[in-house]
KOLNUZA-623177 format. One record per residue: residue in one letter; x, y, z of N, C-alpha, C in turn. Coordinates in steps of 0.02 Angstrom, whole numbers, plus 50000, padded with zeros to 5 digits. Atoms other than C-alpha are relative to their C-alpha. Example, Ala and Ser with C-alpha at 12.3 -4.5 7.8 and 13.67 -1.06 7.14 Angstrom:
// residues 2
A500454994150000506154977550390500455006050000S499584994149997506844994750357499615005550037
//
This chain:
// residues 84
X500635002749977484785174753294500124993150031X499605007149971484935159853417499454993549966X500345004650029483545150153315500054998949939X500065001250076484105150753143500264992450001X499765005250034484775131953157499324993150002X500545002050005482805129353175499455001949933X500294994550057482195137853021499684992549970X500465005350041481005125352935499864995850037X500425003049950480665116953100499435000550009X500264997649968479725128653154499515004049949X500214995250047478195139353058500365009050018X499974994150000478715157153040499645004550060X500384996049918477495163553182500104996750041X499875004249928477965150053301500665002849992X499394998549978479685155453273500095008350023X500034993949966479245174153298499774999650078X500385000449924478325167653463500654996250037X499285003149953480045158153522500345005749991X499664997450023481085172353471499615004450037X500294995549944479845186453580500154996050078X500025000249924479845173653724500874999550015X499275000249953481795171353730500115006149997X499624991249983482115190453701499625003850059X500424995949935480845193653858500574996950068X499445001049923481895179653981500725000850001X499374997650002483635184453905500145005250033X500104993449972483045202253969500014998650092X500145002249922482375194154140500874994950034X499105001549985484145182854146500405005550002X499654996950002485065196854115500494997849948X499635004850025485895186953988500265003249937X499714994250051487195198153868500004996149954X499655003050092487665193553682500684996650018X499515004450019489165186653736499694994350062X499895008049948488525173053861499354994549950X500225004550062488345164753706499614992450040X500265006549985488135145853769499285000950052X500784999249956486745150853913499475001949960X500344999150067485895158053763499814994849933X500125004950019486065143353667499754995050032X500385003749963485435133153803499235000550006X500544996550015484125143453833499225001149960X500425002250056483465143353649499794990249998X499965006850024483685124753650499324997750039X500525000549960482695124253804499155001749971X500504998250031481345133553720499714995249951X500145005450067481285123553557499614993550034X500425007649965480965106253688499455004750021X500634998049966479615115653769499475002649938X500214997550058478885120653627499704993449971X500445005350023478745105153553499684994450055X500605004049956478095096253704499395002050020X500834996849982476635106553695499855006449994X499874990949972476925124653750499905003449949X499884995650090476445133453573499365005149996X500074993250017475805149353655500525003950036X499544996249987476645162853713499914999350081X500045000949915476055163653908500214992950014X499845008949965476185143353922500814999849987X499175004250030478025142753837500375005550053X499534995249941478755159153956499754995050079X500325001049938477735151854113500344994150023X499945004850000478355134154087500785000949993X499354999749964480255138754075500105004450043X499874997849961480105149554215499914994550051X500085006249937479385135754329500534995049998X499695004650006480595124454259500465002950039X499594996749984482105137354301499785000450078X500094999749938481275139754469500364992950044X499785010449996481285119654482500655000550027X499265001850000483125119654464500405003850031X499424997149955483815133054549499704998250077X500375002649935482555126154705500474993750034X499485004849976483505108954684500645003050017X499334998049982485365117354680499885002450083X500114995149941484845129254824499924993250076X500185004349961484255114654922500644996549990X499485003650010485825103454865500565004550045X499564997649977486785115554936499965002550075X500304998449946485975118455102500204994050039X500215004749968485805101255136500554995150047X499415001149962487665098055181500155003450069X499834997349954487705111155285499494998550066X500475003049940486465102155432500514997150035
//
């Protein structure tokens, strides 16, 4: 489980509600059992979003998708921007 080093952080149903939303974008990543660290990121990611607010299930998936959007928008652009 990539949240057990949250166990008493978190209540028991907030951790079932982190634990549904990373096993929905692990699915949408594509993200296997062994790409351990992206998985640990991932969760970690969750956990901050979580506690900055995000403590339902649509706001906490919605909010690291936009973020993830965010960031592959900057790279994508970082990488474009040489080539002018």
């Amino acid at each position: 489980m990539a949240f057990s080093g949250y166990i008493g952080m978190l209540t028991p149903t907030d951790l079932q509600m982190v634990q549904r939303v990373f096993d929905q974008l692990c699915k949408e990543r594509r993200l296997a059992q062994r790409d351990r660290e992206q998985r640990e990121d991932l969760a970690a990611e969750l956990i901050r979003t979580f506690r900055q607010g995000a403590t339902n299930e649509v706001d906490l998936w919605q909010r690291i998708s936009k973020l993830r959007r965010a960031q592959t928008g900057v790279t994508q652009a970082a990488g474009t921007a040489g080539g002018c």
